[in-house]
Phi, psi and omega in degrees: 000128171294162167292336170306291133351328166283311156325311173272332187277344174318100159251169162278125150248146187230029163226152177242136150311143182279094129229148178307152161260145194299146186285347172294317176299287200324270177332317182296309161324310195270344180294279187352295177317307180302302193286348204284175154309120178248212154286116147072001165070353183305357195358059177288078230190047191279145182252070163344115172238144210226087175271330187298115154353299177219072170243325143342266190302353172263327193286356201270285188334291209298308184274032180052045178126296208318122203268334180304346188302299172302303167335316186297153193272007195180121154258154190230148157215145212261092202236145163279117174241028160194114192235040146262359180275134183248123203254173184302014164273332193121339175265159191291160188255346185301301196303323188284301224307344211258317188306314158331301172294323189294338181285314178301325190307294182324294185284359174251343150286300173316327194282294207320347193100336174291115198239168186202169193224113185302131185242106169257045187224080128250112182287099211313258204326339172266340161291320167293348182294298163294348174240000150083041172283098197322138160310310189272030153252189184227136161255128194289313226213112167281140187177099170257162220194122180169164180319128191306113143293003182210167192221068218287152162275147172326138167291136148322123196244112189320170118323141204299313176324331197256358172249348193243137157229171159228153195045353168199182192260081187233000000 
């Protein structure tokens, strides 16, 4: 599978097969992460994987309800290890840089057979909680994973036209 490909084959799954994911897939997800591009190349960034059951089912609280989250067979949680650097545009760099990595993960658990549901409906302190995440670090991101049980049809997508200008802003 091309990235492109990946990219059009992508869903949020929010059901899992009860099976492990092979430790060879994981490392390849998280090498993918590890590889993307950050601010200043600094990856200021560790990627928490989360296996334990029940630490899974505590994590189910924490992402307000969402019961699949526990159901998955590995949660990644997305942690920022400097989340005060700004960059001269003006945007903070922890949120892109993590959003970045978390997309190669996403698109390399897809060419892999593997789906996850990116989650930004969590409660930062009780996820630092369950994972023994330090106050100065920041979590962006949730992003629980494992063989798909469901095969959600695409969402409706804008038209290109309708997201795009050129040369300017109309």
């Amino acid at each position: 599978m091309d990235v492109y490909e990946a990219i059009k084959e992508r869903r949020s799954i929010r059901a899992f097969e009860e099976r492990d994911i092979e430790e060879e897939k994981i490392s390849k997800i998280l090498d993918a992460g590890r590889l993307a591009p950050s601010a200043n190349n600094k990856q200021d960034w560790k990627f928490v994987v989360v296996r334990d059951k029940d630490k899974r089912k505590r994590l189910i609280k924490a992402a307000k309800g969402q019961e699949f989250v526990g159901e998955a067979p590995a949660v990644l949680v997305m942690c920022a290890t400097q989340s005060d650097k700004v960059m001269s545009c003006g945007q903070p760099a922890y949120t892109i840089d993590l959003s970045i990595a978390l997309s190669f993960m996403v698109l390399e658990a897809t060419e892999l057979g593997i789906g996850g549901c990116w989650i930004g409906a969590f409660l930062e302190d009780e996820v630092k909680k369950v994972c023994d995440i330090p106050d100065n670090v920041r979590v962006v991101a949730i992003f629980p994973l494992g063989y798909p049980a469901e095969n959600p049809n695409p969402r409706p997508r804008k038209k290109l036209n309708e997201v795009v200008c050129f040369d300017s802003y109309k």
